[in-house]
N, C-alpha and C positions, 0 to 999 in steps of 0.2 A: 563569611569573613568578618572578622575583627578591624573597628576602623577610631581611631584618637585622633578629635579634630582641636586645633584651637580656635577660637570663636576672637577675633578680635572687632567687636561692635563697633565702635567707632563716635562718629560726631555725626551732627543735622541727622541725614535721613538715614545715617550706615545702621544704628538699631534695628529699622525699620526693615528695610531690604535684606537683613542677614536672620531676620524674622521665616518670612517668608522662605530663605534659600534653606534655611533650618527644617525648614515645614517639608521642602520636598527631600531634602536628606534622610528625613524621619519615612517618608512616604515609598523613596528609592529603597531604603532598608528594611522596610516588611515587603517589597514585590517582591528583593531576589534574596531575601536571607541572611540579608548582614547584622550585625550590631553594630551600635555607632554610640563613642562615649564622647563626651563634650567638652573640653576646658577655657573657662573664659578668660581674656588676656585683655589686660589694660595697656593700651599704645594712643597718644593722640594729645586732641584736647582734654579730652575728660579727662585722660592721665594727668595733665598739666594742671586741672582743678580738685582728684583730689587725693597727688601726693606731691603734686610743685613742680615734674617734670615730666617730658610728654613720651620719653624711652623710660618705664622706671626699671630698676636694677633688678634683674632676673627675669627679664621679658625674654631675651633667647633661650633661655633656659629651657621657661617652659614651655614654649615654640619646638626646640630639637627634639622633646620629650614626645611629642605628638608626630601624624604618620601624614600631615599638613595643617595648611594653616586658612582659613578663611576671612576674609576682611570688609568689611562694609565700607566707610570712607571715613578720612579723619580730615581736621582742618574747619578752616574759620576767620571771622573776620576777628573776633576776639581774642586768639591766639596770628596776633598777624606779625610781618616782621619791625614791626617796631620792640617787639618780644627777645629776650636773651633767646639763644641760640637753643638750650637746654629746656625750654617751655613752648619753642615751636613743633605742629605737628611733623613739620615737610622731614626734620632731624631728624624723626623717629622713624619715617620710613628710610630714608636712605640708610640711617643704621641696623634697622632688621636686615634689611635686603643685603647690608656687607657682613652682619655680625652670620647670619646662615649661608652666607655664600654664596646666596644666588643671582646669578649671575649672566643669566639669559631672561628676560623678558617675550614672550609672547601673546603677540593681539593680533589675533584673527582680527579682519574686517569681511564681513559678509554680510550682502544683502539678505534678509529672510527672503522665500518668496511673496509673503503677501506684502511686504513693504516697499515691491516697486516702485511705486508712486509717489513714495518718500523722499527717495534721494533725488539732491536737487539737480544730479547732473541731466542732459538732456535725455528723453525718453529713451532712444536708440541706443546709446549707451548702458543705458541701465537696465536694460532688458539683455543685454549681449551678458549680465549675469559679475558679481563681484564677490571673491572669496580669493582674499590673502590673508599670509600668514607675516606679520613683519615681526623679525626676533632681532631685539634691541640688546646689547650686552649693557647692562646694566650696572656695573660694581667701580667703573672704572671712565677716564676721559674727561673731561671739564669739569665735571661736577663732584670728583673726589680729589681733584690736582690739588697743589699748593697757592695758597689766598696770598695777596700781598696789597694793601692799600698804602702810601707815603706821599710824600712835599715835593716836590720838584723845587728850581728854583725860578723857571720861567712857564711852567705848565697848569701851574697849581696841585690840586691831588691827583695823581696818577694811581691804577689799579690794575691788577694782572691776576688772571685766574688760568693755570699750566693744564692744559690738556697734552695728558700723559696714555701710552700705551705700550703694554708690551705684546712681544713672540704671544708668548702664551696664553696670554687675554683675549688677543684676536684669533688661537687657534680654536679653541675649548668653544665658546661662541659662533664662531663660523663651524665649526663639525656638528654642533647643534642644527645650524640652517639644511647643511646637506643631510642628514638623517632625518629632517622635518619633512625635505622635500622627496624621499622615498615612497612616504607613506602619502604622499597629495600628488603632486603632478609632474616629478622633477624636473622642477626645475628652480637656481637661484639667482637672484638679481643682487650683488653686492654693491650698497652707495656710501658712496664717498667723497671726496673733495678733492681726489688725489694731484690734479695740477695745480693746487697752492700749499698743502697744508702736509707738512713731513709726517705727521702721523697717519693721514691716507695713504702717504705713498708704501710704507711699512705695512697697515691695511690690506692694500691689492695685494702686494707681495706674497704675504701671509696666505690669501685666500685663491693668488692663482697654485701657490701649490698642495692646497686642501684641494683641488678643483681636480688634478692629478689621482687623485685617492678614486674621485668618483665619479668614473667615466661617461657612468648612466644619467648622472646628471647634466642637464643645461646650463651652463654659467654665462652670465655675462656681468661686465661693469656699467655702475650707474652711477652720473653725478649727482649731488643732492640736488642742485636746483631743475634738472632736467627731469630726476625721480619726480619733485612735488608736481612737476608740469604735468607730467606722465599720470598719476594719481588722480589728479584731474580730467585729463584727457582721455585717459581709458585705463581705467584701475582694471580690467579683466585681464591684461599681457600680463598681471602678474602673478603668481605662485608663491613663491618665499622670497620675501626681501630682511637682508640682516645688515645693519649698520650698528655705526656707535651708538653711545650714551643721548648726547646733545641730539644729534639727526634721529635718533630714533624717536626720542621725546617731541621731536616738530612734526615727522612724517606719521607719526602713528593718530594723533590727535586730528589731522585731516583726511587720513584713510578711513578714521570712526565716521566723521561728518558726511562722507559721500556715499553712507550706507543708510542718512538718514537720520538715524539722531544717536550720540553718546549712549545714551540710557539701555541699547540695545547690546553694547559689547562688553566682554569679559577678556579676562586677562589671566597668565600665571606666569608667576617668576619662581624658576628653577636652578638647581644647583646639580651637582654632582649628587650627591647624597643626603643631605637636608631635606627637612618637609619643604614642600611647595606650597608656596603664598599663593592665595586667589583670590579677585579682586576684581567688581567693575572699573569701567575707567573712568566713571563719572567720579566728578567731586562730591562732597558733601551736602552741597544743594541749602546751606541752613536756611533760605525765605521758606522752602516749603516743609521743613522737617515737622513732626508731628501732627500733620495734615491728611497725611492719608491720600496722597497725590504720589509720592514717588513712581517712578517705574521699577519694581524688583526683577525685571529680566536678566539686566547683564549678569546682576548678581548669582540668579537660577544659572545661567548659561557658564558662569566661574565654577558652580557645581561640575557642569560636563565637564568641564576641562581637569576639575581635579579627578573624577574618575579613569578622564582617559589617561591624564600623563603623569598623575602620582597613583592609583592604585591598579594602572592597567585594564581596566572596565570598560573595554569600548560598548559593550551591548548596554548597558547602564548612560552613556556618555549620552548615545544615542536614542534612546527611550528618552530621556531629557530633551535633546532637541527639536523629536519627533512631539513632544509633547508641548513647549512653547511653541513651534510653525502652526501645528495644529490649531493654538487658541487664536494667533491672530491671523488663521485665512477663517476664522467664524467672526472675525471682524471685531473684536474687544482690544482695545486701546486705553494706556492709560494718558491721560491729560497733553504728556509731550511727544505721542507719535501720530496725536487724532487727530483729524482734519477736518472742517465744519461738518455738520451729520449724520459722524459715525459714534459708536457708540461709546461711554468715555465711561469707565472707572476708579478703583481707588487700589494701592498697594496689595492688600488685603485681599480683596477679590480677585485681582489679577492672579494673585499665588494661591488661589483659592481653585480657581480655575485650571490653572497649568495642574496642581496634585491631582483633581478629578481624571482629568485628563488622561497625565499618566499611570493611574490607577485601573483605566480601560484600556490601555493600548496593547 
């Protein structure tokens, strides 16, 4: 197979990590016989230093042109918000992600097996084993509504940000969870807010009558604040959880942390038809960038995810995962999963390790 990826490198450590996931792309395509052509894409800060803004013009372009898209991390304190709108990095992802469409976010949280001992929740919990899927609909709700800042004449400045949803939005999104949840465990966990906030209550609506479509699957509702509790208390009840924009962006980021640390998850944002984004969830990390400390796994692990859900590759998807478990139950850690006298490396060797790896398997 024939495969056009775009490369969007990034800021701090994203060069770094998208090095390495490069390495095993290159490595993935002489085991099973693929070709893999490359196009690099300017998005971010580095965009913002050197053509002035951090989307430049024709960055979808070349994005739709390719069969996905790969991303290392953008962002900085140098590009922070005291920056015009047009030279911050955070702009430039939200406008890829609306300019292609995509529109469902998904972050596995899974404990590896050798990373038991990692997550801080208590022993017996974390052994009962943690592997969800939270699909975040991404394009829409607070974060793309309508801004308004003004005077009062007794309040001082007042601000309103309209968290908006349609039918539609919460359909295409929710039939993403129930098709996710076919192929894992069916079952879905819908959260919401729905006894305050009329766009939950629209939400549930929506999604008890997706729920009708499929019978095979387990549904139930979940409020946000009882979800986080829940996540906490025993992330294993869950299977597929799909929420909005705002709660997906709060619950995904503590589903990461109870598997142990950020550096270990990957991500991909998909649409209808458009390449798919992939993408750790870490930040950019700039203290350690050109150090040769990052962790490049979630990024290696964005790799499976683009073969299973953008080119259909489960044997590939899997040979990749099979081939990071493998390198850390031989006990090789980089710097932010190690624990006093294990054995501790650097970027480079960790992706060094994971290709050998899957080169034997």
């Amino acid at each position: 197979m024939q495969y056009k990826i775009a490369l969007i490198r990034g800021d701090g450590i994203g060069p770094e990590v998208v090095n390495e996931a490069v390495g095993v792309l290159d490595t993935v395509a002489e085991k099973y016989g693929h070709q893999i052509e490359y196009v690099d894409v300017l998005l971010g800060g580095c965009a913002t230093e050197a053509v002035g803004k951090s989307y430049p013009d024709g960055t979808a372009e070349k994005c739709r042109e390719c069969d996905a898209v790969l991303l290392g991390a953008v962002g900085g304190p140098k590009w922070g918000p005291d920056k015009p709108a047009e030279q911050r990095p955070e702009t430039a992802l939200l406008a890829i992600r609306k300019d292609l469409g995509l529109y469902a976010n998904l972050r596995p949280a899974t404990l590896r097996p050798a990373m038991t001992d990692a997550s801080p929740l208590r022993k017996e919990t974390a052994e009962k084993g943690i592997d969800l899927m939270l699909v975040r609909e991404l394009t829409g709700g607070v974060y793309f509504g309508k801004r308004d800042k003004y005077q009062t004449e007794d309040r001082g400045i007042e601000a309103t940000d309209l968290m908006a949803y349609s039918e539609k939005e919460i359909e295409r999104v929710g039939r993403r969870a129930f098709e996710l949840a076919r192929l894992r465990r069916n079952k879905v966990s819908s959260v919401d807010k729905a006894n305050v906030l009329e766009t939950s209550r629209l939400w549930r609506s929506v999604m008890h009558r997706l729920a009708q479509e499929y019978p095979d699957v387990v549904y139930e509702d979940v409020l946000v604040d009882n979800c986080a509790m829940q996540i906490v208390r025993d992330p294993g009840q869950f299977d597929v959880l799909v929420t909005e924009n705002m709660f997906g962006d709060i619950l995904s980021d503590e589903a990461s942390m109870v598997t142990g640390s950020i550096g270990l998850l990957p991500s991909a944002s998909i649409g209808d038809s458009a390449p798919g984004l992939y993408e750790p969830i870490h930040g950019s990390a700039p203290d350690i960038a050109g150090q040769d400390k990052a962790n490049p796994i979630a990024t290696i692990l964005s790799v499976a995810m683009m073969f299973r859900y953008s080119f259909q590759r489960p044997e590939e998807a899997d040979a990749i995962e099979r081939a990071v478990d493998g390198v850390l139950e031989e006990g090789w850690r980089t710097a932010d999963i190690a624990k006093p006298g294990e054995m501790v490396i650097g970027t480079k060797e960790m992706g060094r390790l994971i290709r050998e790896k899957l080169k034997n398997l």
